[in-house]
C-alpha positions in Angstrom: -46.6 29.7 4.1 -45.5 31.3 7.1 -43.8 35.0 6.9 -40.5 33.9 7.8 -40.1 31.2 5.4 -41.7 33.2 2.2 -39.1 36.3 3.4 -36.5 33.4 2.7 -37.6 32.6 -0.4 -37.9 35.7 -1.4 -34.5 36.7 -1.9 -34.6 33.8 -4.9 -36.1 35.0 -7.7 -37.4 32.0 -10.0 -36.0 32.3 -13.6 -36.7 29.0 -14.9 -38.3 25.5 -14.3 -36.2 22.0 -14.8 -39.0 20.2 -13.8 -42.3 21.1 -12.9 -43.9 18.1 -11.9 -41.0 17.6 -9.2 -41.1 21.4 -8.1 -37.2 21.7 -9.4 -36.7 25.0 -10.4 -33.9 27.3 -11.6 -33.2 30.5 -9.3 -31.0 33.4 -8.8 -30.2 35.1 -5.6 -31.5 38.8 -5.9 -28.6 40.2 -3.9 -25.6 38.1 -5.3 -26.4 37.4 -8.4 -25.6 33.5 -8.2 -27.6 31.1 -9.5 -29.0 27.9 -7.9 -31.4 25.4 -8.0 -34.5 25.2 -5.9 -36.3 21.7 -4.7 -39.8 21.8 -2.8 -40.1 18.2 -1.6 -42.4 16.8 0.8 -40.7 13.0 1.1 -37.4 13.4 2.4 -34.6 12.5 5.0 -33.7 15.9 6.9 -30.6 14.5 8.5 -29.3 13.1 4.3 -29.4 17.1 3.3 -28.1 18.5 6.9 -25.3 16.1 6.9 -24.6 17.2 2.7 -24.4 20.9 3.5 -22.3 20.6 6.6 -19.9 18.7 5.1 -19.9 19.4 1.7 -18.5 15.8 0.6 -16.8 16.6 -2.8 -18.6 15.4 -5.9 -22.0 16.1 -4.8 -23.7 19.9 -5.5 -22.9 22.5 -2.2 -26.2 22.7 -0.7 -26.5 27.0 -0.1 -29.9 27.1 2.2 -32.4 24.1 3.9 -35.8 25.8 5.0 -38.7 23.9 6.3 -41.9 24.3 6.9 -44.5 21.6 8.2 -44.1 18.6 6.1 -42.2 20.6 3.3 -38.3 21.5 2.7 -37.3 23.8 0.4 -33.7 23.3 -0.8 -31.2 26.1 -2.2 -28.2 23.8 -3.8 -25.8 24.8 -6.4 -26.7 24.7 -9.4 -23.9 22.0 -12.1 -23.7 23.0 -15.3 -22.1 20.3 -17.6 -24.2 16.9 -19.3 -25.6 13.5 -17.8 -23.7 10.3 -18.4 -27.1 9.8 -19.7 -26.9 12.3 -22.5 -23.2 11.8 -23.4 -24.1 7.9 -23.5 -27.2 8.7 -26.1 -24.5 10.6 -28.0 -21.2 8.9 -28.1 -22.6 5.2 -27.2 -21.1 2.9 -24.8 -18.1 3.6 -23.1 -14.5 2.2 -22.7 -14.0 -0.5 -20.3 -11.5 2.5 -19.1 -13.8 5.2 -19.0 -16.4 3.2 -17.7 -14.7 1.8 -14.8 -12.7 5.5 -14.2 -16.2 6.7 -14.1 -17.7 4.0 -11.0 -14.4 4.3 -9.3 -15.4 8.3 -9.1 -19.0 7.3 -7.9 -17.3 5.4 -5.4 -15.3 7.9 -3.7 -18.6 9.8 -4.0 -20.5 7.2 -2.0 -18.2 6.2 0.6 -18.4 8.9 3.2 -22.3 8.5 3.0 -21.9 5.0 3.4 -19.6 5.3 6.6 -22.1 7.1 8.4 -23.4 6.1 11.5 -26.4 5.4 10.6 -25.4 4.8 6.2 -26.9 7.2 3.8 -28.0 5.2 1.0 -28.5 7.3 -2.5 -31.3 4.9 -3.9 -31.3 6.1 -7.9 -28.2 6.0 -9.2 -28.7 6.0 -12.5 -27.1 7.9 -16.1 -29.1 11.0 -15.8 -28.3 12.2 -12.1 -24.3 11.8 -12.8 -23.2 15.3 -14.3 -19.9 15.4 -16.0 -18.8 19.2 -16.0 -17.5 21.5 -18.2 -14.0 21.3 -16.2 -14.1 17.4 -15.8 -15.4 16.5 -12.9 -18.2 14.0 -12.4 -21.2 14.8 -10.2 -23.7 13.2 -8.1 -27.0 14.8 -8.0 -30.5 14.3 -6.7 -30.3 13.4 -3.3 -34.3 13.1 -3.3 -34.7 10.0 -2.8 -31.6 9.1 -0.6 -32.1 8.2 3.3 -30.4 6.7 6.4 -30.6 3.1 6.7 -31.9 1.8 10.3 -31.5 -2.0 10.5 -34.5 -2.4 12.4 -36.7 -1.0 10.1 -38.3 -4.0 8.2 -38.6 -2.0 4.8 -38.6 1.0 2.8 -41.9 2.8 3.6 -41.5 4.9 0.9 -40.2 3.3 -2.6 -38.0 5.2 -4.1 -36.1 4.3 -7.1 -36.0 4.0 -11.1 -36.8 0.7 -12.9 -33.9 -1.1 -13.5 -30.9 0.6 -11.2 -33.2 0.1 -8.1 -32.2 -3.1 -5.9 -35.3 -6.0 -5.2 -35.3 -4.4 -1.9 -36.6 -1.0 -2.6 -39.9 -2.4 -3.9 -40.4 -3.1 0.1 -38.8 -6.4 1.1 -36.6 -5.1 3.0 -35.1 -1.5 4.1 -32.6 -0.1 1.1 -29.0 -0.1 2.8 -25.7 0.3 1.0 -25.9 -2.4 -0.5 -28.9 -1.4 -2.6 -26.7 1.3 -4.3 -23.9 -1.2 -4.8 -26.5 -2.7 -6.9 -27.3 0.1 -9.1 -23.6 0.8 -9.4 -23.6 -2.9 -10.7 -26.8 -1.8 -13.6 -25.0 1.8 -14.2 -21.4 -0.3 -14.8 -23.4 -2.6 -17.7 -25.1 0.7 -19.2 -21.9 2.0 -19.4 -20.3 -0.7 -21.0 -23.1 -1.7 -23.2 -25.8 0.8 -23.8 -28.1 -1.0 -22.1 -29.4 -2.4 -19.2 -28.4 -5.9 -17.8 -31.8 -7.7 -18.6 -31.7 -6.4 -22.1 -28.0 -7.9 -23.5 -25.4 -9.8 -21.9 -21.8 -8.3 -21.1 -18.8 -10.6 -21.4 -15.5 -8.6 -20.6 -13.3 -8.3 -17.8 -15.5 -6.9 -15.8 -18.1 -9.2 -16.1 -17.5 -10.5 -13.0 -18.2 -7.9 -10.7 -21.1 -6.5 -12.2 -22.6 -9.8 -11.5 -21.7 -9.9 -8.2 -23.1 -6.0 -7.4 -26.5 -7.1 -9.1 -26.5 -10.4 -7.1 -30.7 -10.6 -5.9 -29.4 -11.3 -2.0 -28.1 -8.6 -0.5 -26.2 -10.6 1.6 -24.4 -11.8 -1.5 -22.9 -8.5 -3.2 -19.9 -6.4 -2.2 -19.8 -5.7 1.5 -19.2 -2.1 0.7 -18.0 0.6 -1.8 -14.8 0.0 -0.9 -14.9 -3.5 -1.4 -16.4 -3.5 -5.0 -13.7 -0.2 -5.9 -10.9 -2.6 -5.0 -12.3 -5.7 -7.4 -12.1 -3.3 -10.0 -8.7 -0.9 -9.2 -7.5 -5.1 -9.2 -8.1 -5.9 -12.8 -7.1 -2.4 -14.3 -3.7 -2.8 -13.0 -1.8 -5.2 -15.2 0.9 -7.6 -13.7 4.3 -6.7 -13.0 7.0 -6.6 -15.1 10.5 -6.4 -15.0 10.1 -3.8 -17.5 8.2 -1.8 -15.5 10.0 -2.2 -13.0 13.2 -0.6 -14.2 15.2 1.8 -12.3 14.1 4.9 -13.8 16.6 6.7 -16.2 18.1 9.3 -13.8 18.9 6.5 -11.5 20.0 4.0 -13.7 24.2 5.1 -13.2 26.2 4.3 -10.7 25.1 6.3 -7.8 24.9 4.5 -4.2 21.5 4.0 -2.7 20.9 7.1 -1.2 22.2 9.3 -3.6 20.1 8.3 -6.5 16.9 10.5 -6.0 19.1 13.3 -5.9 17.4 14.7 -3.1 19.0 16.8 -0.6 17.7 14.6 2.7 18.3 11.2 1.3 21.7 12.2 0.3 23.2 13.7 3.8 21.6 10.5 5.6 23.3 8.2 3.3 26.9 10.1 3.6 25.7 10.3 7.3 25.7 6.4 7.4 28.6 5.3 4.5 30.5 7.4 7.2 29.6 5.5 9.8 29.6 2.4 8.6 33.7 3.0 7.4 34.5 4.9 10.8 32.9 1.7 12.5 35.0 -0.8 10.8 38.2 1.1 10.5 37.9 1.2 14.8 36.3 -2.1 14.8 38.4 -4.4 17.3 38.2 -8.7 18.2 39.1 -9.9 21.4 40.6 -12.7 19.0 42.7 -11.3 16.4 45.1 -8.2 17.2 47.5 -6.2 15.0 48.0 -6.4 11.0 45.8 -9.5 11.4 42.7 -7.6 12.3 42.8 -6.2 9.1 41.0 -9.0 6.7 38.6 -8.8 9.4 37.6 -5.2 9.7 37.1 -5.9 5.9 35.5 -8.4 5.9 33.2 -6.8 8.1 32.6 -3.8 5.8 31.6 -6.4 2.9 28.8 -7.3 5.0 27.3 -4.1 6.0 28.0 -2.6 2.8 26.8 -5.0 0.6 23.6 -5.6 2.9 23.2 -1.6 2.3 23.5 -2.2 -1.7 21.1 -5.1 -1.7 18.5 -3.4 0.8 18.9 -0.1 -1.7 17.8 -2.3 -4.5 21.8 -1.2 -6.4 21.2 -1.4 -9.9 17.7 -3.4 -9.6 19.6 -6.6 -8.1 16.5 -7.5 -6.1 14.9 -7.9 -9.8 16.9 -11.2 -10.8 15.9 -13.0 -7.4 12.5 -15.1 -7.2 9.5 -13.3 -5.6 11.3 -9.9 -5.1 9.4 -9.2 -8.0 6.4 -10.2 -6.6 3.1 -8.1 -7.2 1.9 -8.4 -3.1 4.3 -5.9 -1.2 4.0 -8.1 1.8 5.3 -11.2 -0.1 8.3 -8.8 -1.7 9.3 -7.9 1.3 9.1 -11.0 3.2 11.5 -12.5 0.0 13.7 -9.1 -0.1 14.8 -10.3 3.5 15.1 -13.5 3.0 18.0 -13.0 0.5 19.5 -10.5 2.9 19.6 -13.1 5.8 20.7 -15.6 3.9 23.9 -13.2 2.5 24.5 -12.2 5.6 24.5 -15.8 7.4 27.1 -16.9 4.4 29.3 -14.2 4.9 29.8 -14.5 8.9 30.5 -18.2 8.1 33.3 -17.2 6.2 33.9 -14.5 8.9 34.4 -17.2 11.4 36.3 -18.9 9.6 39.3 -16.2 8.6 38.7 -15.6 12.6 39.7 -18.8 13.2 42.6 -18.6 10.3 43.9 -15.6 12.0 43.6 -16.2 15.3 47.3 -16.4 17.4 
């Protein structure tokens, strides 16, 4: 070991071992006091570890010091105190469907900056015991070991990497591990979860049945595209359908207030006196070529009924979108779409009958 490097070291004094036979050891800085955890591996992806300590992608440990030497890194990372998924599942059982799936959606927003690299960084053993929940609730990815960037063109791993089954078909050297390989192990780690075991020892049934088959699919070609993907499968069936219930006004705006001055927020409530202002200024001046004097007045009116009662309908008054078809609807895009459709149609039914007092009025 060269001088410069074993200076380095130096300054962490070793105070106890986590595991030996892996060179994982517990350490505390001489000078600050803090403790970490030191890793001497000679397999490993330089540019996974630089990209983790620049970074610092939330959910994963804060990687202090990187310092190599020959075919050797030594890393300094912080050291998570809290318990594996693995040790609370041994001592509570299998979780919730809830917990279970709150749980992957975390490990999801864990992988996804790693997966939107240019080229993907690709975990490769997800599994119970390298998830740390800590003491202050927040879940943990650690052991970055094994992980790597995927190159397309390689033809497979040359390394495999992996535990018995949570690692894809792939990482026993078929084919290079990319994303999709930890999409698979997501899939396993989902069934633990759920069951307690793993998916070639007992069958799971529930709701989320589905996607875990899909994740654990043998083609990689046939699993979620992405993280992202498989997140939104599931964030799909948590969320229940729409009610009307649930989509009451809530209780502070449930009066009488005019859209706008429901929130009770300062901003929404001088634009809406801004435009009621307006919109009565406008008709009060409003003028027709065709109808002059006293007569002009049903009109102006008239007038006001339409933009006003567009406003009330628009501001949802009193949850009247609610009693109409597909305003209701769960897809925003579809709401909308219906939200002004009933506004044209209002508003095409009340310039009919504009035309026509027009026409009653007219000289």
């Amino acid at each position: 070991m060269e001088l410069q490097t074993r200076l380095r070291l130096s300054f962490y004094r070793e105070i106890a071992d986590i595991n030996t036979a892996h060179h994982i050891r517990l350490v505390q800085h001489t000078v600050s006091g803090k403790i970490f955890v030191k890793k001497e591996l000679s397999i490993y992806d330089l540019q996974v570890f630089q990209y983790l300590m620049t970074e610092n992608i939330p959910g994963t440990p804060k990687i202090e010091e990187l310092i190599e030497e020959g075919n050797t890194l030594y890393v300094i990372e912080e050291y998570i105190s809290g318990n594996s998924l693995e040790e609370i599942l041994a001592k509570e059982g299998s979780f919730s469907e809830e917990k279970a799936a709150d749980y992957i959606l975390r490990i999801c927003r864990i992988l996804q900056p790693l997966h939107q690299q240019h080229p993907p960084m690709v975990h490769r053993d997800l599994k119970p015991s390298n998830l740390i929940l800590t003491y202050d609730g927040r879940l943990v990815l650690v052991d970055f070991n094994s992980a790597k960037s995927y190159h397309s063109e390689s033809s497979q791993d040359t390394v495999l990497f992996g535990t018995a089954g949570y690692a894809a078909p792939e990482q026993y050297g078929f084919s290079p591990s990319a994303p999709a390989a930890d999409i698979y192990a997501l899939g396993v780690l989902f069934h633990k979860m759920l069951t307690g075991a793993l998916p070639t020892e007992t069958n799971y049934t529930g709701k989320f049945s589905g996607v875990i088959a899909k994740c654990i699919e043998i083609d990689p070609k046939n699993r979620y595209n992405s993280v992202t993907a498989f997140q939104k499968a599931i964030e799909k069936i948590l969320k229940p359908p729409l009610t009307l219930e649930q989509l009451k006004i809530p209780e502070k705006c449930q009066g009488y207030a005019l859209p706008g001055f429901r929130s009770r927020k300062k901003g929404y409530m001088i634009g809406a006196a801004i435009w009621y202002f307006c919109l009565v200024i406008g008709c009060l001046f409003m003028e027709s070529d065709n109808v002059v004097g006293i007569q002009l007045i049903p009109y102006k009116i008239i007038s006001f009924i339409i933009f006003f009662s567009l406003t009330l309908w628009l501001g949802n008054y009193r949850g009247i979108q609610y009693y109409f078809p597909l305003c209701l609807h769960r897809n925003r895009a579809i709401r909308y779409i219906a939200i002004g459709f009933f506004a044209y149609v209002w508003i095409f039914l009340l310039m009919i009958i504009l035309a026509f007092a027009v026409d009653a009025l007219a000289p």
